[in-house]
N, C-alpha and C positions, 0 to 999 in steps of 0.2 A: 532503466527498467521501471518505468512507471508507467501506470494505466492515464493516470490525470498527468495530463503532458506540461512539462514545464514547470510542474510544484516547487514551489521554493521551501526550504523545510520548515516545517509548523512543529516541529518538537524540537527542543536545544535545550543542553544540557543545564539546569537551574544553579548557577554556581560554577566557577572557572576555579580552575589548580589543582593540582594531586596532593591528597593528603599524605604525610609520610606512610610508609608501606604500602600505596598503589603503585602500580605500571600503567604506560596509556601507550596504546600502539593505535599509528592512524597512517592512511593509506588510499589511494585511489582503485577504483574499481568498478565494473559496470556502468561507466558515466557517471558517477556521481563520487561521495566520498565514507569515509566511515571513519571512527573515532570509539575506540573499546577504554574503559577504564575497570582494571580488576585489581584485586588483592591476589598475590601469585602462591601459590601452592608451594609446597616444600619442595624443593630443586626445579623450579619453574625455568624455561630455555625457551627466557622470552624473544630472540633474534628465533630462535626455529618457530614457535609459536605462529610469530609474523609471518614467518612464509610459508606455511602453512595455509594458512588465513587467504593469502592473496593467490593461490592456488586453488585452493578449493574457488571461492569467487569467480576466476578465473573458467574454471568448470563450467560452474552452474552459469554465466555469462554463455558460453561456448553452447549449453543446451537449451535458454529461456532467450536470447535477446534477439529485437524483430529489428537492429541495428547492424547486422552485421552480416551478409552473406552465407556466411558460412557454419551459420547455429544452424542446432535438431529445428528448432522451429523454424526459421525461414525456410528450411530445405522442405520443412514439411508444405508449407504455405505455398512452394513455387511447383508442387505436385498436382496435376490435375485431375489423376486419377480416383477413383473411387475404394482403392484396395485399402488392405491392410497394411499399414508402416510399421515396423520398429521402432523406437526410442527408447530413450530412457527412462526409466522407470520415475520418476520427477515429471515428466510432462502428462503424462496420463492420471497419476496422482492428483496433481494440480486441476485437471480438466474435472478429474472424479467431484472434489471440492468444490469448485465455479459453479459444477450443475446444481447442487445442492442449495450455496446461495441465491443463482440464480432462479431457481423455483419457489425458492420461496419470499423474495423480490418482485415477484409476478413480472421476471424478465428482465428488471431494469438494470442487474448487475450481467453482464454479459462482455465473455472474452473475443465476442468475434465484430464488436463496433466499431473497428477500425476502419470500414470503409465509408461510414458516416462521418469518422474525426476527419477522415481526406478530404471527404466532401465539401467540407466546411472551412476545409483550410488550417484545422487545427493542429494535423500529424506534422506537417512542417513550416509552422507557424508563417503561413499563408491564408488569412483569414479573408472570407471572402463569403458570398451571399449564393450557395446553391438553387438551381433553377429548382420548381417540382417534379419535372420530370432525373436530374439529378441525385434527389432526397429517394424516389423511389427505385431507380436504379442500384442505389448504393443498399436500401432497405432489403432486397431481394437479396442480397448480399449476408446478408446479419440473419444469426439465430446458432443458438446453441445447442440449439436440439440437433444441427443440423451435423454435428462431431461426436463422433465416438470413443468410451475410453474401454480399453481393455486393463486394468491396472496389474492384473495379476500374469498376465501373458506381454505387460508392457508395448502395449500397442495403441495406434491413434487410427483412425478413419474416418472420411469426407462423406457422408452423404450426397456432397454437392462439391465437384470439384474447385466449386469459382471461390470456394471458405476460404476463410486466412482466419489464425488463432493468434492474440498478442496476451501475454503472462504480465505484462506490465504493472498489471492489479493486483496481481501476487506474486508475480517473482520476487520482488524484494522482500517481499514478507518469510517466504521460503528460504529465502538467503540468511535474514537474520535469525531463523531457525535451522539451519545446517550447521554457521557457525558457532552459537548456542553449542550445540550439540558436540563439537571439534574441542571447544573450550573446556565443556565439564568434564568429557574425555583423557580432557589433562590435570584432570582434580581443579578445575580454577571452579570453584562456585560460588564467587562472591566479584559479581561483574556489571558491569552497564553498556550495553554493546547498542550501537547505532551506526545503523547505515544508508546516507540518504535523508535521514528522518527519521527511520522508523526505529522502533526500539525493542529489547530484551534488558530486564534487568533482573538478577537475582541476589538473593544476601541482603549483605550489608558492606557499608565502607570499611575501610581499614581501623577506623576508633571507634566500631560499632554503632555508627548512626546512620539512617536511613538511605537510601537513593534518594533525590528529588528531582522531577521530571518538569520540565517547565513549557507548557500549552501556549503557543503563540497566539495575540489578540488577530483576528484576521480583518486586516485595514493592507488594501492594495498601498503601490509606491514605493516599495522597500523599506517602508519601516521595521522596527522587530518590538513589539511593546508584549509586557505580558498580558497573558486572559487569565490561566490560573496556573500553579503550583500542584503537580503530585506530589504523593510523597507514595514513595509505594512499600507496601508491607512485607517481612522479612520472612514470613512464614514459608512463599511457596516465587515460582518464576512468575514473570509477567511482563507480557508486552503489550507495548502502546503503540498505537497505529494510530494516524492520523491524514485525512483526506481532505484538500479545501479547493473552492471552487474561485478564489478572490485574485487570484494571481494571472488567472489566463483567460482573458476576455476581449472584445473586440466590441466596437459601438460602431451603428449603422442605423441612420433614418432615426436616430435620438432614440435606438433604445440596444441595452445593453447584449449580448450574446454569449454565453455563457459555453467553455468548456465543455460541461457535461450535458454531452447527448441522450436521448432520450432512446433506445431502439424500435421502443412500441409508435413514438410518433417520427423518428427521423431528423428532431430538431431540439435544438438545446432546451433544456427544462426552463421555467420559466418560476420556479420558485424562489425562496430568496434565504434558504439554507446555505452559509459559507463556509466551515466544516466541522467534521465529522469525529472524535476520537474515541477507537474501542481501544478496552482494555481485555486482553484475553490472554490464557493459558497459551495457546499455540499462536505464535504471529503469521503463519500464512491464514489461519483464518480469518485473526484479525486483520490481516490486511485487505482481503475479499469484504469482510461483514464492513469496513469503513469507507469503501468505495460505494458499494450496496446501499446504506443506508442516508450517503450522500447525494444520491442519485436520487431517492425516493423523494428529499424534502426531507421539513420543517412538522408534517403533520403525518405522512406516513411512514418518515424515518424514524422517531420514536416512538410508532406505535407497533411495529416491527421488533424493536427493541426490545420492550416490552414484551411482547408474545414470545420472545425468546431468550428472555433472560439474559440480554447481553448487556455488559458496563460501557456504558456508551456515553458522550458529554457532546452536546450541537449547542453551535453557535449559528442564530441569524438575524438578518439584519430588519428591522420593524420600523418605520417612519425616521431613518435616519440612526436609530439606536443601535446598539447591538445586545441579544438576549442570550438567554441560556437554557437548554434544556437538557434533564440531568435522568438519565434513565432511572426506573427503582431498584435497580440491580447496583448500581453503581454509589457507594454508600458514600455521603459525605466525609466521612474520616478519611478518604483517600486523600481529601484539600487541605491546602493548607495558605494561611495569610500570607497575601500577597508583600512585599517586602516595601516598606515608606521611605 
């Protein structure tokens, strides 16, 4: 369940092993993987915890994924109608959210691009050079305006039967705030929960020192080098999102093609931002605002940023180099020395 298809993950854990007095419960789920490390609560039932965990996942797979037949959204997506649907209260939520980024993105974050990544060849890593009259077929296709959310009557509707909606931008963000949520539920609030990449962490470790969250340098090949080091602060929750555009590309006629579509043009952006990390209270946002402002670029993705006071950290690439750009919201004490 991700938006940027194929993302290999740009956040991992700074530091391997359990201190004494953590637990680590890790497990597969919605295509991908996850990995919790918590300090456990007084009679913590960590074997029930875990199945919990992959149950609930389980769920939210069952009502977000555009992989499987038989999810709320496909069924919604193979509807042609124009009525009113049912769901669950989660996908209207979510839709509510997207519009919000999306307007104020001037567009460029939008749940309904999927018929552009096909176009392209990038939904099933089939990369391939669409015709123009292709790009505009599939653009007649795309817009967000063109979906309705009812959140409080939990309802979706087509303006345009031919829509298809994909969560992939934030279901996982959703996800690691659902289980977030399962966890404090059980008094666990000193944890590091990642799923996929993405993150929650709250507390502290078991001998009272920090989380550290470790920011992948983004260099295609499968390397894993670091860029920077969080540390993140004890005071309150926080999740790290992260979005990059260096893993899933395609070269044609010597020049490179990039993942992320554009919907206002129909064609991979042509900027040279490779990604994107918010820090936010709530990680389905943050997982919408780091797709959102990966999309935009190097010059209008933090100045976005900016206008909204969001903790945000872009890397891109300049004459070979790679840069940094470091929102005002987002205060250097969060970093910390890279390790020699």
């Amino acid at each position: 369940m991700k938006y940027i298809l194929n993302l290999i993950l740009t956040l991992s854990l700074a530091g391997c092993g359990n201190a004494p007095g953590e637990l680590e419960l890790e497990g597969l789920a919605q295509g991908t993987s996850y990995h919790i490390k918590f300090v456990p609560a007084e009679n913590t039932d960590a074997s029930a915890v875990h199945r919990e965990i992959d149950a609930l996942l389980a769920k939210i797979d069952l009502q977000l994924s555009n992989y499987r037949d038989d999810s709320e959204a496909s069924r919604f997506n193979q509807q042609q109608g124009t009525d009113w649907v049912t769901v669950s209260p989660a996908l209207p939520e979510l839709v509510s959210i997207a519009k919000v980024v999306h307007g104020k993105s001037h567009g460029c974050y939008d749940l309904t691009v999927k018929p552009l990544l096909e176009a392209w060849g990038f939904f099933k890593h089939e990369e391939r050079m669409p015709s123009d009259e292709e790009i505009i077929a599939a653009k007649n296709k795309v817009g967000l305006d063109k979906i309705e959310a009812d959140s409080k009557g939990g309802r979706l509707r087509k303006k345009d039967g031919a829509m298809q909606i994909d969560f992939s931008s934030i279901g996982q963000g959703y996800s690691v705030g659902q289980v977030a949520t399962l966890l404090e539920s059980r008094g666990i609030t000193n944890y590091l929960l990642e799923i996929g990449g993405e993150m929650k962490v709250r507390g502290k470790k078991a001998d009272g020192s920090h989380w550290r969250v470790a920011i992948e340098k983004p260099v295609p090949g499968g390397r894993h080098e670091l860029q920077r080091i969080i540390e993140v602060p004890t005071d309150r929750a926080m999740a790290i999102m992260t979005s990059g555009s260096y893993r899933n590309f395609f070269e044609s006629g010597g020049k490179v093609y990039s993942h992320i579509v554009s919907p206002s043009t129909g064609k991979p952006v042509d900027h040279h931002l490779l990604s994107v990390s918010v820090l936010h209270d709530d990680p389905t946002w943050a997982d919408a605002w780091s797709t959102a402002l990966l999309c935009l670029g190097e010059k209008e993705g933090p100045q976005l940023a900016a206008a909204e006071g969001l903790k945000a950290f872009f890397i891109y690439g300049e004459n070979g180099n790679l840069k940094e750009i470091t929102s005002p919201a987002l205060s250097q004490e969060h970093f910390v020395n890279l390790p020699k």
